[in-house]
Structures are given as C-alpha cells and as structure tokens.
KOLGU-304301 format. One line per field, with one value per residue: residue number from 1; chain; x, y, z of N, C-alpha, C in turn. Coordinates in nm, 4 decimals, decimal comma. Atoms other than C-alpha are relative to their C-alpha. Example, Ala and Ser with C-alpha at 12.3 -4.5 7.8 and 13.67 -1.06 7.14 Angstrom:
REM residues 2
num: [1; 2]
chaine: [A; A]
n_x: [0,0890; -0,0820]
n_y: [-0,1190; -0,1190]
n_z: [0,0000; -0,0060]
ca_x: [1,2300; 1,3670]
ca_y: [-0,4500; -0,1060]
ca_z: [0,7800; 0,7140]
c_x: [0,0900; -0,0770]
c_y: [0,1200; 0,1090]
c_z: [0,0000; 0,0730]
REM end
This chain:
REM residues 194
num: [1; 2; 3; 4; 5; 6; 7; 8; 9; 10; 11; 12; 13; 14; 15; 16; 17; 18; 19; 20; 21; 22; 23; 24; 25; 26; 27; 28; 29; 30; 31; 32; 33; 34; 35; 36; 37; 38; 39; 40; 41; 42; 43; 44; 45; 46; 47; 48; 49; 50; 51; 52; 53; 54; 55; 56; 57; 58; 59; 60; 61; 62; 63; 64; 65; 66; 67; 68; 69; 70; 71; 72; 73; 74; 75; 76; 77; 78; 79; 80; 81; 82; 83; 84; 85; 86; 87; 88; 89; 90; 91; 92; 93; 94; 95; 96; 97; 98; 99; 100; 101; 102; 103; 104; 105; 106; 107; 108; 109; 110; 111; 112; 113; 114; 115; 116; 117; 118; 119; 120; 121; 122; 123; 124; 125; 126; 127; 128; 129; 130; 131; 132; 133; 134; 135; 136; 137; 138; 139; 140; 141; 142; 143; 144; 145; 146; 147; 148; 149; 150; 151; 152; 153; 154; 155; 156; 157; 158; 159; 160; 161; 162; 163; 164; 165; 166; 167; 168; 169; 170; 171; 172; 173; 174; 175; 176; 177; 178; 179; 180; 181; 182; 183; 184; 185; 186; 187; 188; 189; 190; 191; 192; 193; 194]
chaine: [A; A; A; A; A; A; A; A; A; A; A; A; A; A; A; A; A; A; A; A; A; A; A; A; A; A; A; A; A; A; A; A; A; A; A; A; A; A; A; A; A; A; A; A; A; A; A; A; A; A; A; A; A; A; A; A; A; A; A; A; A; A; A; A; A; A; A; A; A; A; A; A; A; A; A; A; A; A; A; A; A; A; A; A; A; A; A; A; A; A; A; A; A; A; A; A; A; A; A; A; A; A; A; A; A; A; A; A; A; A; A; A; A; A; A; A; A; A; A; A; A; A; A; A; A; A; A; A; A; A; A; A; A; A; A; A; A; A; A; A; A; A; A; A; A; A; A; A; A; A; A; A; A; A; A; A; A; A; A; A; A; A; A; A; A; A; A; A; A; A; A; A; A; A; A; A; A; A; A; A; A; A; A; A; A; A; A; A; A; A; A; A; A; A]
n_x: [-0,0258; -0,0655; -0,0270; -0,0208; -0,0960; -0,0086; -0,1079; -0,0023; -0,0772; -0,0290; -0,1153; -0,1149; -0,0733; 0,0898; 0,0403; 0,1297; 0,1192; 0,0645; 0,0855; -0,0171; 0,1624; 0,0953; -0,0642; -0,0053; -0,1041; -0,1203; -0,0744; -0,0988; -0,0327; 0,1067; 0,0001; -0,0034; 0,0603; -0,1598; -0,0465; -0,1043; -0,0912; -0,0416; -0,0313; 0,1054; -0,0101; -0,1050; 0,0474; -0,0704; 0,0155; 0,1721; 0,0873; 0,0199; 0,0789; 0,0755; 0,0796; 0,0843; 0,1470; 0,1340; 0,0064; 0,0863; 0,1090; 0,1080; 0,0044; 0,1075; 0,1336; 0,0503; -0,0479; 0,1240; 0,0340; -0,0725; 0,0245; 0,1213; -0,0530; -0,0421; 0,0953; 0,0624; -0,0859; -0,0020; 0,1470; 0,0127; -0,0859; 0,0484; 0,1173; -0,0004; -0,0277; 0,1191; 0,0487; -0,0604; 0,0364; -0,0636; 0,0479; 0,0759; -0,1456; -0,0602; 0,1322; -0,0150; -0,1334; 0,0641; 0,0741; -0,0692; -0,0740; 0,1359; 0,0595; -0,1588; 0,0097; 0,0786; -0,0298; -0,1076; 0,0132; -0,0638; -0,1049; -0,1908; -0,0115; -0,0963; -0,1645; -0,0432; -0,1122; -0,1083; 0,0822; 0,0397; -0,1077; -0,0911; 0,0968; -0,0496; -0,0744; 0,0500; 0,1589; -0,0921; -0,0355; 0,0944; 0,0455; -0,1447; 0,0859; 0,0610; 0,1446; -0,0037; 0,0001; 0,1648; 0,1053; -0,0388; 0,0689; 0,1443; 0,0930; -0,0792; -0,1445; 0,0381; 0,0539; -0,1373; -0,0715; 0,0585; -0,0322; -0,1545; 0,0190; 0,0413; -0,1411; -0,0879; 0,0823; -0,0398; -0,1973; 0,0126; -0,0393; 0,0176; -0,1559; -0,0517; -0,0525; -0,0724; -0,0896; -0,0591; -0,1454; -0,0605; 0,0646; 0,0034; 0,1575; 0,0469; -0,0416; 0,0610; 0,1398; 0,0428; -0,0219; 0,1454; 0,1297; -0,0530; -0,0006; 0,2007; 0,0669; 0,0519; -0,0449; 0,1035; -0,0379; -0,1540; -0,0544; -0,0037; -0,0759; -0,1312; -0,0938; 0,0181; -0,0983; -0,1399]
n_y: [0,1408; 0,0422; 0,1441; 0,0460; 0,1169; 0,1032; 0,0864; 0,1491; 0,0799; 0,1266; -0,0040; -0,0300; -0,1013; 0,0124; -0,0959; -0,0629; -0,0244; -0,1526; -0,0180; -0,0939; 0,0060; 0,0280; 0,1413; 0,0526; 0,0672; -0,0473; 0,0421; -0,0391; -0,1122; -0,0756; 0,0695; -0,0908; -0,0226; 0,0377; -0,1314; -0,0075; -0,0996; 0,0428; -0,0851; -0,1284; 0,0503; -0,0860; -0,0658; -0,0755; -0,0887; -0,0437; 0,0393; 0,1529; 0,0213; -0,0762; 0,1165; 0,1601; -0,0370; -0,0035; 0,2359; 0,0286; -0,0649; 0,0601; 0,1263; 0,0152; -0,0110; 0,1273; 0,1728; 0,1036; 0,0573; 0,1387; 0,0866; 0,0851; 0,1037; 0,1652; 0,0545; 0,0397; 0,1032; 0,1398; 0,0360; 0,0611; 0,0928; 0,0760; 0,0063; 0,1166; 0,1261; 0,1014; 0,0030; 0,0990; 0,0027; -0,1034; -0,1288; -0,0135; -0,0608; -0,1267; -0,0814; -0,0915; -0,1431; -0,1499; -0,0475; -0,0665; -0,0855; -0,1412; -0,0385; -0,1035; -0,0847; -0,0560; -0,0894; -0,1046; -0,0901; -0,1774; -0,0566; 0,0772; -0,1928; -0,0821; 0,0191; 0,0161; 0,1149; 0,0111; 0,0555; 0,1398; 0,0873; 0,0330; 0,1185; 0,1312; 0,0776; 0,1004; 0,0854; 0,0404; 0,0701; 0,0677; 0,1123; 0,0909; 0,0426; -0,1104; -0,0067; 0,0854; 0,1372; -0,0323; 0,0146; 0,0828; 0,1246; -0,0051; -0,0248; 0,0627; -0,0493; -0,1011; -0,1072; -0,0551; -0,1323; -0,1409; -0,0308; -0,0505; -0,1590; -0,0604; -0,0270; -0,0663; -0,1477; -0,0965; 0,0328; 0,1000; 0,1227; 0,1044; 0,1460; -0,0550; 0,1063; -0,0326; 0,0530; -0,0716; 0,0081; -0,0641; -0,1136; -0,0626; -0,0377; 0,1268; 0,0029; -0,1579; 0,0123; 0,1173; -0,0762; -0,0679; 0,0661; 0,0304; -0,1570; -0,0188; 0,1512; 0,1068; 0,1248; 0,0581; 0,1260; -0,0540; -0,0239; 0,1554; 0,0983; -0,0563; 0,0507; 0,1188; -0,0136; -0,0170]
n_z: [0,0109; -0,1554; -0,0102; -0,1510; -0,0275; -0,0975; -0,0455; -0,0187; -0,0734; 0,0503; -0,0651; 0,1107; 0,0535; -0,0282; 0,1672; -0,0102; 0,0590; 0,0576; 0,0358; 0,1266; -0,0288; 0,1379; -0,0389; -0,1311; -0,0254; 0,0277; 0,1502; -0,0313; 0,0858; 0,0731; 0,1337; 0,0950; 0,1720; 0,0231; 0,0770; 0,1336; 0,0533; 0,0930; 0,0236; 0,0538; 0,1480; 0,0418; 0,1174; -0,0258; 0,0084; -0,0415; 0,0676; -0,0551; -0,1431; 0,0882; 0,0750; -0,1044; -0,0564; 0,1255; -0,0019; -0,0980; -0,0092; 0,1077; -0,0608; -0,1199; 0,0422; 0,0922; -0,1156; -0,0129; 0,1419; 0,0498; -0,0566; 0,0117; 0,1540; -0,0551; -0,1325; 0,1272; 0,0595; -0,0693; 0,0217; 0,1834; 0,0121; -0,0959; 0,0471; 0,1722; -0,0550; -0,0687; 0,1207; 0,1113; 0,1258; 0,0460; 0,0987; -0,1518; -0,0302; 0,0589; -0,0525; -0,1510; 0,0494; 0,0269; -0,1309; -0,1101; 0,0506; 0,0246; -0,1358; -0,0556; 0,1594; -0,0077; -0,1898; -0,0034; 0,1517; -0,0240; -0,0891; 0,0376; 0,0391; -0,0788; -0,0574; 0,0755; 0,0572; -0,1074; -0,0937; 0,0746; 0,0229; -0,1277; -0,0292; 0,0787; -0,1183; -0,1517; -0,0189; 0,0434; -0,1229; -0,0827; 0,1042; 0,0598; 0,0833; 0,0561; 0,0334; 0,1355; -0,0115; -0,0723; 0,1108; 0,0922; -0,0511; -0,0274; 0,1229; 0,0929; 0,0328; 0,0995; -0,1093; -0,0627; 0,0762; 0,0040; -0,1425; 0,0116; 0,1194; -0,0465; -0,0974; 0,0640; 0,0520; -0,0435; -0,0860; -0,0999; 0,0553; -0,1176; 0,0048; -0,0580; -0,1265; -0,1392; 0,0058; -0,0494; -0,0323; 0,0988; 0,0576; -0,1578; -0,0479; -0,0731; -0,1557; -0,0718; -0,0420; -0,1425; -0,1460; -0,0308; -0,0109; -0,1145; -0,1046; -0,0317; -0,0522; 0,0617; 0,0469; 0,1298; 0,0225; 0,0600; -0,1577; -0,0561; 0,0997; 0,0457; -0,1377; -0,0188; 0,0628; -0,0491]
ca_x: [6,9373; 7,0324; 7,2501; 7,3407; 7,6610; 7,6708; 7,9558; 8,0207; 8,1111; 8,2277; 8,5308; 8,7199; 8,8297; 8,5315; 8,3167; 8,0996; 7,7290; 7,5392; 7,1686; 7,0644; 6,7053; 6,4024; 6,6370; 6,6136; 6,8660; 7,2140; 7,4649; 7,8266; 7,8846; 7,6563; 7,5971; 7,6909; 7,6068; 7,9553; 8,0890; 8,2892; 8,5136; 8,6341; 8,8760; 8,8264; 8,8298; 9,1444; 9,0333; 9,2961; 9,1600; 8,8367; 8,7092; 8,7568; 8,5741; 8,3057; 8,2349; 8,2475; 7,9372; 7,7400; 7,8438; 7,7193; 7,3825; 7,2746; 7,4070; 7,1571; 6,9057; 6,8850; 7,0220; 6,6511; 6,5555; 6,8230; 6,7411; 6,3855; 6,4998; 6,6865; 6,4064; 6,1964; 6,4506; 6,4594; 6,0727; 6,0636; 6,3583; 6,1983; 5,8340; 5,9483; 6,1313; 5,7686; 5,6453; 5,6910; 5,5375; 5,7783; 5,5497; 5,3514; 5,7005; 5,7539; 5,3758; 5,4209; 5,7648; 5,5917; 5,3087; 5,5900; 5,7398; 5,3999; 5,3597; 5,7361; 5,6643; 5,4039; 5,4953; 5,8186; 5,7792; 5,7561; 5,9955; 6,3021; 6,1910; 6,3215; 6,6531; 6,9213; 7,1902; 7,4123; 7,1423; 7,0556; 7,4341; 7,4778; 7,1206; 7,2174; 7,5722; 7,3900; 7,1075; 7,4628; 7,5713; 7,2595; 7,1866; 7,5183; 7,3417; 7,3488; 7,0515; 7,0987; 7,1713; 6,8143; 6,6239; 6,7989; 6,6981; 6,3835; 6,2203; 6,4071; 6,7431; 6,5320; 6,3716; 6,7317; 6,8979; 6,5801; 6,6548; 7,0230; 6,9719; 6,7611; 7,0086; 7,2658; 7,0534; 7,1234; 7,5222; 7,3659; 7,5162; 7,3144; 7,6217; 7,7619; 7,9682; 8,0059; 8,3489; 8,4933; 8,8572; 8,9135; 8,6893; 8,7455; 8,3847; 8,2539; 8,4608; 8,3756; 8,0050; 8,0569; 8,2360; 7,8864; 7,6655; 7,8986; 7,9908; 7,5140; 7,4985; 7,3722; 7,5317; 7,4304; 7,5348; 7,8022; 7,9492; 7,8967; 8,0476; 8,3763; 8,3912; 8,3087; 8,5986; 8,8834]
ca_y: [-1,8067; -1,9523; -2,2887; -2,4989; -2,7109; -2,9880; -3,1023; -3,4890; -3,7187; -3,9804; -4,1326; -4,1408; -3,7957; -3,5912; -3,4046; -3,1001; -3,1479; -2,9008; -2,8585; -2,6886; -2,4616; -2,6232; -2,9713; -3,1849; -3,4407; -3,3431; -3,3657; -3,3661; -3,1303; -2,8865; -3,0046; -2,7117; -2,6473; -2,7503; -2,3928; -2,3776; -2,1422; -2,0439; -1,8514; -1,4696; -1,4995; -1,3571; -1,0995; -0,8415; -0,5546; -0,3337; -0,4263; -0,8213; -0,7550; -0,5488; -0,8652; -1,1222; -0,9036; -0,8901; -1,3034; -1,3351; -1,1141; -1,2862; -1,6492; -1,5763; -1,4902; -1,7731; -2,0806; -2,1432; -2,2058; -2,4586; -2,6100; -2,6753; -2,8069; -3,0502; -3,1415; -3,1833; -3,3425; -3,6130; -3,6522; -3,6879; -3,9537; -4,1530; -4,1185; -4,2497; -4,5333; -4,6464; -4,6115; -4,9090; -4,8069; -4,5481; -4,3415; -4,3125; -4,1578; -3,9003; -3,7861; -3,7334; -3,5523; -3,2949; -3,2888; -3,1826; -2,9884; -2,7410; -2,7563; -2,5790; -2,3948; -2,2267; -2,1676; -2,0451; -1,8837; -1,4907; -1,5068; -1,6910; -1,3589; -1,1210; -1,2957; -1,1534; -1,2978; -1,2988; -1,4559; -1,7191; -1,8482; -1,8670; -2,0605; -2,3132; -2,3709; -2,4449; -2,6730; -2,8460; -2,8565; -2,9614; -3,2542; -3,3484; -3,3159; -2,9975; -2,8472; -2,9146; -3,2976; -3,2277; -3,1289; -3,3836; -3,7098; -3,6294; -3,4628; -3,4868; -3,3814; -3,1450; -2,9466; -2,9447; -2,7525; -2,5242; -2,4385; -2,4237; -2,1692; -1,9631; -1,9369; -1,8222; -1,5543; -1,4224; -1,5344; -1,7908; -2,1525; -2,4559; -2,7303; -2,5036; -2,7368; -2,6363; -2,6714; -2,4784; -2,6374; -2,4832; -2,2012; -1,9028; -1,8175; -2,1536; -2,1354; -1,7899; -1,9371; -2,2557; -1,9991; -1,8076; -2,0992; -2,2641; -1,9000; -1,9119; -2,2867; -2,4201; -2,7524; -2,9794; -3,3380; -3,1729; -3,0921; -3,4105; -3,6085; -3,4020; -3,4634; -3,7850; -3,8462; -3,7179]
ca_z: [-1,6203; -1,2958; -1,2836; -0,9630; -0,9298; -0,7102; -0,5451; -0,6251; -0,3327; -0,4773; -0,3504; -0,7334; -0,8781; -0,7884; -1,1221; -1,0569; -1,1586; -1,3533; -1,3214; -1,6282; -1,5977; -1,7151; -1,5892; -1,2869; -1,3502; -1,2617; -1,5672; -1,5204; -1,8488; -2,0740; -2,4080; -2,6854; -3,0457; -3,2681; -3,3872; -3,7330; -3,7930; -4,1291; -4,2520; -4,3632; -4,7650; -4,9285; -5,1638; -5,2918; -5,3887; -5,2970; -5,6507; -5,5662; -5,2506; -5,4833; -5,6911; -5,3943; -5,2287; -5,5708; -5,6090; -5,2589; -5,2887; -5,6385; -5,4759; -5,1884; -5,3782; -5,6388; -5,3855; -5,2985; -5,6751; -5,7171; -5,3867; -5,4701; -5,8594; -5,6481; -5,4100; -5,7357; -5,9257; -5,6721; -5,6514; -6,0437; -6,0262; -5,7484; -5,8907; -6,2929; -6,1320; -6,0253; -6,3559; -6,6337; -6,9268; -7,1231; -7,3370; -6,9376; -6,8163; -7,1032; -7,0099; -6,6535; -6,7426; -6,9361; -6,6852; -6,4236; -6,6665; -6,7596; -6,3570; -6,2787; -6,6274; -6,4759; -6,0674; -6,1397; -6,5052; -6,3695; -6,0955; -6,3038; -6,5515; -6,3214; -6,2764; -6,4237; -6,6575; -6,4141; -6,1437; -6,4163; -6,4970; -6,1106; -6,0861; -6,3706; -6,1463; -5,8389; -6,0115; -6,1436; -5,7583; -5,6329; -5,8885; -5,9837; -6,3034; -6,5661; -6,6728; -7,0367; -6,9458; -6,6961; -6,9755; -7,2388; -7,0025; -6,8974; -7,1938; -7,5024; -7,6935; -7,9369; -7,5699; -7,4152; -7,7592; -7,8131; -7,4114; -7,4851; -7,7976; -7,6122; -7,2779; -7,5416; -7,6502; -7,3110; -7,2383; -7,0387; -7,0988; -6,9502; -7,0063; -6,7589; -6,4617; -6,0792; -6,0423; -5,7457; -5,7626; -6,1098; -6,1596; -5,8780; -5,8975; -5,8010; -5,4946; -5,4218; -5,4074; -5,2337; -4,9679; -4,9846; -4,9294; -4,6671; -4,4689; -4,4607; -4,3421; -4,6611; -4,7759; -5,0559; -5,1467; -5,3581; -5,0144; -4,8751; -5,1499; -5,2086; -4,7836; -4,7908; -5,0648; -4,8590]
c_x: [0,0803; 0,0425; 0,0733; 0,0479; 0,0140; 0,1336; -0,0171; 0,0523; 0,0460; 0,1309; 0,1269; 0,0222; -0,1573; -0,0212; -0,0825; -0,1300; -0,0608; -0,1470; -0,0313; -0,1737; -0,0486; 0,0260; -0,0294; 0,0602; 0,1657; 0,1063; 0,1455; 0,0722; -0,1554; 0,0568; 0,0395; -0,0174; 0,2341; -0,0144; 0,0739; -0,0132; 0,0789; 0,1051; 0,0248; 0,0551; 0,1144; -0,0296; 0,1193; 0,0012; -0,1327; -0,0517; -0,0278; -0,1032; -0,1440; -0,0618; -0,0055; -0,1239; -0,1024; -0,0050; -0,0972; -0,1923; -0,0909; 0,0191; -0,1088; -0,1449; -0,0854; 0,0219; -0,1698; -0,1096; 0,0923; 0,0023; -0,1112; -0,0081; 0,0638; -0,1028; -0,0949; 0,0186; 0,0044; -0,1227; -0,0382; 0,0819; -0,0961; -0,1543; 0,0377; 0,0883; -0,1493; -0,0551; 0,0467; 0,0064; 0,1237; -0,0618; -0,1193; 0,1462; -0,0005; -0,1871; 0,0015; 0,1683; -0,0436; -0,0634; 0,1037; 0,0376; -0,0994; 0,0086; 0,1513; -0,0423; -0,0913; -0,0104; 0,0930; 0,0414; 0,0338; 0,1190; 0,1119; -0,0072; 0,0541; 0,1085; 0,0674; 0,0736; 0,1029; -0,0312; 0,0121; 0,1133; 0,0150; -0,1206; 0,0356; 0,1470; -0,0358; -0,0938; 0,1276; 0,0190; -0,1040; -0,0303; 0,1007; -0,0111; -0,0088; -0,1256; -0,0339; 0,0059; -0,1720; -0,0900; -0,0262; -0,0717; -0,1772; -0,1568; 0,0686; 0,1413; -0,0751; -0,0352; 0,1456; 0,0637; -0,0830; 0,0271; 0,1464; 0,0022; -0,0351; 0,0694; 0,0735; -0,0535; 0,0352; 0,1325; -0,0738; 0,0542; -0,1112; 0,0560; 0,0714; 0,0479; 0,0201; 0,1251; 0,1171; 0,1839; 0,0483; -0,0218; 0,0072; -0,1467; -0,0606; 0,0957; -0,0429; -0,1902; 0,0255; 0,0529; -0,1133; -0,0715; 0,1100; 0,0028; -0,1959; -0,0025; -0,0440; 0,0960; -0,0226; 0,1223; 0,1260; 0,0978; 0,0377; 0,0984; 0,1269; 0,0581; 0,0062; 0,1584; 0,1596; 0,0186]
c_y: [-0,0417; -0,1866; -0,0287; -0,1063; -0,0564; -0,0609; -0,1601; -0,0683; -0,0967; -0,0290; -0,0401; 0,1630; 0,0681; 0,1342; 0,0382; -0,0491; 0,1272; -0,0482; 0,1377; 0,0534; -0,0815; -0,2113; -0,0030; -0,0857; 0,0853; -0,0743; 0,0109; 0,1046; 0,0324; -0,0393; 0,1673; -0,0364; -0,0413; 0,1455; -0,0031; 0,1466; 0,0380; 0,1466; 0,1258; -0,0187; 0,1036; 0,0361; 0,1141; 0,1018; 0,0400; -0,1037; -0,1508; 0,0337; 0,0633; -0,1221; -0,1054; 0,0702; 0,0148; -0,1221; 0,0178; 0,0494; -0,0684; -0,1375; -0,0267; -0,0050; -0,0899; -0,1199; -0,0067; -0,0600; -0,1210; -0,0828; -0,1004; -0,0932; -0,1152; -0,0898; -0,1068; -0,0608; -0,1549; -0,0671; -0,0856; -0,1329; -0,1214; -0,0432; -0,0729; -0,1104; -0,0950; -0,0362; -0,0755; 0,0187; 0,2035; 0,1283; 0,0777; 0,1261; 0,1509; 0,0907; 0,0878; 0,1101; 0,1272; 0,0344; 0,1223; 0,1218; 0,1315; 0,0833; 0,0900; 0,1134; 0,1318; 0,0753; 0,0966; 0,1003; 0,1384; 0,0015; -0,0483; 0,1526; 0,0900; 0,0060; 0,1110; -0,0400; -0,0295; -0,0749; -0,1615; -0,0801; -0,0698; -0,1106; -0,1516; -0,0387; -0,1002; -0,0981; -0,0817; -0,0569; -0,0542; -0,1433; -0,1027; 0,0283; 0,1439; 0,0018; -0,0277; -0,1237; -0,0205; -0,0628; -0,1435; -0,1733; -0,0240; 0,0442; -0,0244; 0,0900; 0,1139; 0,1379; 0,0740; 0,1259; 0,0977; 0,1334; 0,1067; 0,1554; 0,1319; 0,0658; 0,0645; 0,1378; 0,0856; -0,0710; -0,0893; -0,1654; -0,1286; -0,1325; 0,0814; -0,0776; 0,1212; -0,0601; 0,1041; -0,0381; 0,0349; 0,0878; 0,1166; 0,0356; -0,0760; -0,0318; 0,1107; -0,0663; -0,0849; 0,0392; 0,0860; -0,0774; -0,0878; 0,0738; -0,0095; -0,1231; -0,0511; -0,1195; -0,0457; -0,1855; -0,0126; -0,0364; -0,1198; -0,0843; 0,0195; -0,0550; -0,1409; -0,0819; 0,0096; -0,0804]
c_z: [0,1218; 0,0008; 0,1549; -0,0144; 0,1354; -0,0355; -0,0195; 0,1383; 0,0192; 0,0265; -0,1428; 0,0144; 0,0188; -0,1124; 0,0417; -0,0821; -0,0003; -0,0026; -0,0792; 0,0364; -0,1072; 0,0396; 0,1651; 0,0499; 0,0205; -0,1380; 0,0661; -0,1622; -0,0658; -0,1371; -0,1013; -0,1301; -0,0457; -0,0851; -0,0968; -0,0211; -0,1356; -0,0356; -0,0562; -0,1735; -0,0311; -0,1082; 0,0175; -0,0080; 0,0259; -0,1605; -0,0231; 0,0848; -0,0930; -0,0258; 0,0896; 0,0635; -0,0756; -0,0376; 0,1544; -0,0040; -0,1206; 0,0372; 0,0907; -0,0568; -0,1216; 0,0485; 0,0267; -0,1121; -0,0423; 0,1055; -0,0205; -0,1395; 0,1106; 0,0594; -0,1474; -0,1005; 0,0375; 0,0231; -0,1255; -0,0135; 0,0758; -0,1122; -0,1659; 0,0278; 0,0222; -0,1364; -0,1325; -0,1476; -0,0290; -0,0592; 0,1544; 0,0450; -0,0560; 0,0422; 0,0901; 0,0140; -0,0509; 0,0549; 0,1416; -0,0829; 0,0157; 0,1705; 0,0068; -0,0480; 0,1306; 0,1702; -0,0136; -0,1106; 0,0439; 0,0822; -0,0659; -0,1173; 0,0241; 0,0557; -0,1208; -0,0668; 0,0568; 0,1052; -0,0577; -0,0094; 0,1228; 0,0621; -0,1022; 0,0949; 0,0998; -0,0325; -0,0176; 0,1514; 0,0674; -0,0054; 0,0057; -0,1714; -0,1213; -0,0401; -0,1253; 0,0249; 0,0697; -0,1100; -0,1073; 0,0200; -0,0025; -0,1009; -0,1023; -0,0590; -0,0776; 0,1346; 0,0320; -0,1439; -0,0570; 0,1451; -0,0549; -0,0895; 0,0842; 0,1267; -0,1137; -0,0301; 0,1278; 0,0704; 0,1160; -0,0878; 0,0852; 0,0008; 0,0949; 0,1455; 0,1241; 0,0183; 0,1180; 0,0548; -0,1444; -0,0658; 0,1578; 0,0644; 0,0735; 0,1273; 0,0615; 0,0355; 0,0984; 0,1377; 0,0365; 0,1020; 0,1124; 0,1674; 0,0222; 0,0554; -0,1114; -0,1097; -0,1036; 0,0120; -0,0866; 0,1065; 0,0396; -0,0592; 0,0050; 0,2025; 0,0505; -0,0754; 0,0466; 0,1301]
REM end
C-alpha cells in the first residue's frame, strides 16, 4: 500500500495531503472506522468465567432466531395494520403462524432448555414484547397459556422479561451481543434515554 503526501503551499498554517491508493484527489486526513472499546468483564472466579462462556456460546447460537422473530414480528405488525376486516387478521395470523410452525419447528427442537429461556429473553429484547404477550395479541389468550403450560413442562417461562439492570444474566448477554457487534432497538432505546 503506497501513500503520497503533498506538501501544502498555502500561505495559512500549511496541512499535509494524503493521496490514498485507488484515490486521485488529495485529502488532508484519512477517514477511519470508529473503534469501541469495552471494558474486560469482571468475573470472579474460574466457575463465573465457566458460565459466562456457556451464556456466550448458547447466546450466539440462538441471537439469530430472535433476530429474525423480530424481523417477522415487524412484517406481521406492519402487514395487519393494512388489513380492516378482523376475522381477515386472525386468518393471516395463523397463516404466519403454520408458516414459522413449520420452517423453524426441527431446529427450535434441538435447543436446549437453557438455549430456549435465553431465546424467549432475546425475542423480549428484540420486540420489546414477551412471547407469551406475542402469542396472546396475535392469536389468542387460550394459544398463549397452552404455549405457556407446555414451556413449563420444560423450566422454560415465556412471561420471561429482558432486564439486564436487575438480572446479572441479562447483562452478561447484552455484554455478549454488544462485545459481537449485534445491537437491537433495546440498545438504542435505553441510549437514546440517557
């Protein structure tokens, strides 16, 4: 990579130019990426550090199931806004519903109960929105507490809140998914706020 500063001769204060390769205008600075820095997580014992790398490893691996619930969440919202007629609505709700039912059916299978609590969190941070409340709106209160029952069956809750200023776990994630680059409107909001 070969760059070539030019002397200014300008009769103020005089500012090297940078031709950058690939460039043919001179610049008087190089543009950079913004770097964040964060600080290293205070864990106190190996077996802390133990459970933040098994939080991190099942966080990584279920964050793109509660991204695309959001994505899809917001589709569905948008799309029954267009729609007037009510008993039209609860149609295309179950329509979406069968369609998820059926993409993501085996692979949410192979979570495990530990995967699943930490995917109901993040659909929570993604949404704003639990997944019991999800279900409750969009299809009905009888779907949401057959759901709910069933979660219990395995120590899963889906009234379950993201709440990383009073739960340590939910900070331990949102230091996961921050420390990777991924954000959410959670994020946003809480920085928007201060």
């Amino acid at each position: 990579m070969m760059m070539y500063f030019l002397p200014s001769h300008a009769q103020t204060d005089s500012v090297p130019m940078v031709i950058l390769p690939g460039e043919k205008t001179p610049q008087p600075s190089i543009g950079l990426d913004e770097v964040v820095v964060y600080q290293p997580v205070q864990l106190k014992s190996y077996e802390e550090m133990k459970k933040y790398m098994l939080l991190r490893r099942r966080t990584l691996k279920v964050y793109p199931y509660a991204e695309v619930a959001s994505k899809r969440f917001t589709t569905l919202k948008e799309r029954l806004e267009r729609i007037d007629n009510r008993r039209k609505k609860k149609r295309y709700a179950k329509l979406i519903e069968k369609y998820l039912e059926g993409e993501f059916k085996e692979e949410l299978k192979k979570l495990t109960r530990a995967e699943g609590q930490i995917l109901v969190k993040l659909i929570h941070r993604e949404t704003g929105i639990t997944t019991h409340a999800l279900v409750k709106t969009y299809r009905n209160g009888f779907r949401a507490a057959t759901y709910q029952f069933t979660a219990k069956l395995f120590d899963i809750d889906l009234k379950t809140e993201f709440d990383p200023t009073k739960v340590e776990e939910d900070l331990w994630i949102e230091d996961i998914l921050l420390r990777s680059g991924l954000t959410s409107a959670y994020f946003e909001e809480i920085s928007s706020e201060e």
